[in-house]
C-alpha positions as CSV (number, residue, x, y, z in Angstrom):
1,X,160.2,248.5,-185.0
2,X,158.4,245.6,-186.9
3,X,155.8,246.5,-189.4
4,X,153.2,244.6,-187.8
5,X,154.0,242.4,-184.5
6,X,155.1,239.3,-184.2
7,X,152.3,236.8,-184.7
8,X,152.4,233.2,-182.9
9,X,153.3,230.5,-185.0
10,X,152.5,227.5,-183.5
11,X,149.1,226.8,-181.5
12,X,148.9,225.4,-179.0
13,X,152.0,226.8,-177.9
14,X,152.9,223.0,-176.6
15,X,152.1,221.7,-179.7
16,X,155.5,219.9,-180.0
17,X,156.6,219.7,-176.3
18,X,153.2,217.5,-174.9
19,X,154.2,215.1,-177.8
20,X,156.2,213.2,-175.7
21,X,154.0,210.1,-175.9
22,X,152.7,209.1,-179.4
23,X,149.4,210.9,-180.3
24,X,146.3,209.3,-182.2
25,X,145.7,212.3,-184.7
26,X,148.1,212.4,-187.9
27,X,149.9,215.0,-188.8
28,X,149.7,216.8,-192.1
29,X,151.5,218.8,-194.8
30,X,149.8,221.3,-196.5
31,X,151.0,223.5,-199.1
32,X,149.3,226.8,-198.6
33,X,148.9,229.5,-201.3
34,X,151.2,232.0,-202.4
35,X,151.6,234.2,-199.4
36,X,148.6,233.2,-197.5
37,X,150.6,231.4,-194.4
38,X,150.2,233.8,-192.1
39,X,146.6,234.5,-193.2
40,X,146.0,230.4,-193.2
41,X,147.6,230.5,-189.5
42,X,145.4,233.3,-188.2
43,X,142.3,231.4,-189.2
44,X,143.5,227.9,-187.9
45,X,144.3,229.4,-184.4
46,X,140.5,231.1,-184.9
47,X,139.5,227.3,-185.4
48,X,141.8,226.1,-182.6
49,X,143.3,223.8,-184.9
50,X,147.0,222.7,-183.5
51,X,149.5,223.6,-186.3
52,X,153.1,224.9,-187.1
53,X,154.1,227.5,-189.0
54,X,157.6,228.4,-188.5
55,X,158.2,232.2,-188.6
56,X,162.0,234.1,-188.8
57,X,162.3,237.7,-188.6
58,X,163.6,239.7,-191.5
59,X,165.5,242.9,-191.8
60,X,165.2,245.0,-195.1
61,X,166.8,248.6,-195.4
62,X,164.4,251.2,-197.2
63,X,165.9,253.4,-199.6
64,X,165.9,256.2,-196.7
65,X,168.1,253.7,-194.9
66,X,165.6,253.1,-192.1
67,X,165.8,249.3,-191.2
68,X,162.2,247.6,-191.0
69,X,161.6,244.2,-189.7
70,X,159.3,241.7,-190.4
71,X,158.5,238.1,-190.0
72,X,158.2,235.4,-193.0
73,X,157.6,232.0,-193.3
74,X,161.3,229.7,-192.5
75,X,159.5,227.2,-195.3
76,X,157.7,229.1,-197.5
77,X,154.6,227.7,-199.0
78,X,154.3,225.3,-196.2
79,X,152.1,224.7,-192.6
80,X,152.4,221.3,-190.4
81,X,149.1,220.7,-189.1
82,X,148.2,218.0,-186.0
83,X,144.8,216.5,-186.2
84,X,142.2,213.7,-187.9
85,X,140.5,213.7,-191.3
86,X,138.0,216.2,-189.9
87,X,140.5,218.7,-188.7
88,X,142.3,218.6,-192.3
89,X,138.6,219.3,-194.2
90,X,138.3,222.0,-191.6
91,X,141.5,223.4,-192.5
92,X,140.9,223.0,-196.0
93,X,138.0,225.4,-196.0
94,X,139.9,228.0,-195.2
95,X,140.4,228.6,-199.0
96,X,144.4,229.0,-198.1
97,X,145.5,225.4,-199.4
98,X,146.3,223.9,-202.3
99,X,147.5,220.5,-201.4
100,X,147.5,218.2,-198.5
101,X,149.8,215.2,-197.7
102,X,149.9,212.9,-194.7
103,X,153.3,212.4,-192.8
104,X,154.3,209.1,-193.1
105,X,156.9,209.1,-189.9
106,X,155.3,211.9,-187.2
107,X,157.4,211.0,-184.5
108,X,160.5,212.3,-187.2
109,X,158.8,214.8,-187.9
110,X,157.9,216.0,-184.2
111,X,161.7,215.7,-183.7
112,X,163.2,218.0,-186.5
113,X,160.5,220.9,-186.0
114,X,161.3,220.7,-182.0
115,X,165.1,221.2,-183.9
116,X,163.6,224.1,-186.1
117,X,162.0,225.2,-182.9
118,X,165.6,225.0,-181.2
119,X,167.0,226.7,-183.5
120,X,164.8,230.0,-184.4
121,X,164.6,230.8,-180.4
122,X,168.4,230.7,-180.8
123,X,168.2,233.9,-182.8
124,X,170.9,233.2,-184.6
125,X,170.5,234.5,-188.5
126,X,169.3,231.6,-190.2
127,X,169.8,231.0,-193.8
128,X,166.7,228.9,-195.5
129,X,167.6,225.9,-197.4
130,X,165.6,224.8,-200.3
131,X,167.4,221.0,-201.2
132,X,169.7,218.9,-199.0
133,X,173.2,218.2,-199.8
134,X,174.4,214.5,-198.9
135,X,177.1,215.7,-196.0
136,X,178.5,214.5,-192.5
137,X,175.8,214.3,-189.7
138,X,176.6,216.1,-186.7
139,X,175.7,216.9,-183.0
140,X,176.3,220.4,-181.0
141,X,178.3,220.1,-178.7
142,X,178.6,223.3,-176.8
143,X,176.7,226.9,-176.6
144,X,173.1,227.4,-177.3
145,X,172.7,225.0,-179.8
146,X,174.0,222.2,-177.3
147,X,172.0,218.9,-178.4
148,X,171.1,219.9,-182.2
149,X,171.6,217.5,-184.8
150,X,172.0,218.0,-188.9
151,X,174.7,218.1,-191.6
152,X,177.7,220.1,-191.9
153,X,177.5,222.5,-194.9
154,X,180.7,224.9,-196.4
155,X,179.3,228.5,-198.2
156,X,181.4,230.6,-198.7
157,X,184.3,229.0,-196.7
158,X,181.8,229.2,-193.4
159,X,181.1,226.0,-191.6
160,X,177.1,225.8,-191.2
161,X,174.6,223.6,-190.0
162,X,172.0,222.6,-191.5
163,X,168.9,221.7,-189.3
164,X,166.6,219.6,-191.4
165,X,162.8,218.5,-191.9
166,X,163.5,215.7,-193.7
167,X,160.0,214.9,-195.0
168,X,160.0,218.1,-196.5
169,X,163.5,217.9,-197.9
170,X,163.9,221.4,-196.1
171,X,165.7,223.1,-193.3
172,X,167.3,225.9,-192.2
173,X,170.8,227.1,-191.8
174,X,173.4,228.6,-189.7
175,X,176.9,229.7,-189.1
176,X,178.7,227.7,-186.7
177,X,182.5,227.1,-185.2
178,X,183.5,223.6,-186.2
179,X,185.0,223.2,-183.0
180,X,181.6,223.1,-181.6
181,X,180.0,219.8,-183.3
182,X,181.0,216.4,-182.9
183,X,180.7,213.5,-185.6
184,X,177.3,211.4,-185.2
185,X,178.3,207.8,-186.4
186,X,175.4,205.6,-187.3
């Protein structure tokens, strides 16, 4: 049983899948305050402002041994927000941001948090990663991560894909058969 339930973190819930067509607003990254993304996502959807803020769920064990859940931030620190200069004052006035940078490349971005997207509905346990390692760029080929690209990693002698927002220099994580990816040649 979650502490508190799961909270939506994107809004409009289509944010990412009606972007099929380039869209006149910019996109922005805003660094939020320590621990304030869910508060800063609770007011923007009060606003109706379109924004992203990638959630995982998190297991701790108590010292009783009884298993809680939550749900934290993939990107800590960090909110993607769709919109024009009026939209980011708006959102800056929610007192939960301390900086704010335009994307230079939306339709990248667009396409590696559909990937993120992709890859937290898998369920799979995701392992955040702060700082990309140069590594071989690869495509899933089979299961339900079919169509996912990103970089193969080695912890711990475990193959794992890394899922990437680029403009970030961020991503997430997780454990995956070799035998299941393909080698992306540019």
């Amino acid at each position: 049983m979650p502490i508190l339930p799961q909270e939506p973190d994107i809004f409009p819930q289509q944010l990412l899948s009606e972007l099929e067509t380039p869209a006149p607003d910019t996109w922005w990254l805003l660094y939020c305050l320590a621990r304030k993304e869910k508060l800063f996502s609770r007011k923007l959807r009060a606003l109706e402002i379109a924004h992203y803020c990638p959630m995982v769920k998190r297991q701790t064990r108590s010292s009783s041994g009884r298993v809680r859940s939550s749900y934290v931030p993939l990107f800590a620190g960090y909110a993607f927000l769709r919109g024009d200069e009026e939209v980011r004052y708006r959102a800056l006035q929610t007192n939960c941001v301390s900086k704010c940078l335009p994307v230079g490349d939306p339709d990248r971005l667009v396409r590696d948090l559909k990937q993120i997207q992709q890859l937290i509905a898998s369920e799979a346990p995701l392992t955040p990663e702060a700082r990309l390692n140069p590594g071989m760029r690869v495509r899933v080929r089979s299961g339900p991560l079919m169509g996912l690209e990103g970089t193969v990693l080695e912890r711990r002698g475990q193959t794992r894909l890394l899922v990437a927002v680029e403009f970030i220099q961020r991503g997430a994580s997780v454990q995956i058969g070799d035998y299941q990816l393909e080698r992306i040649d540019f």
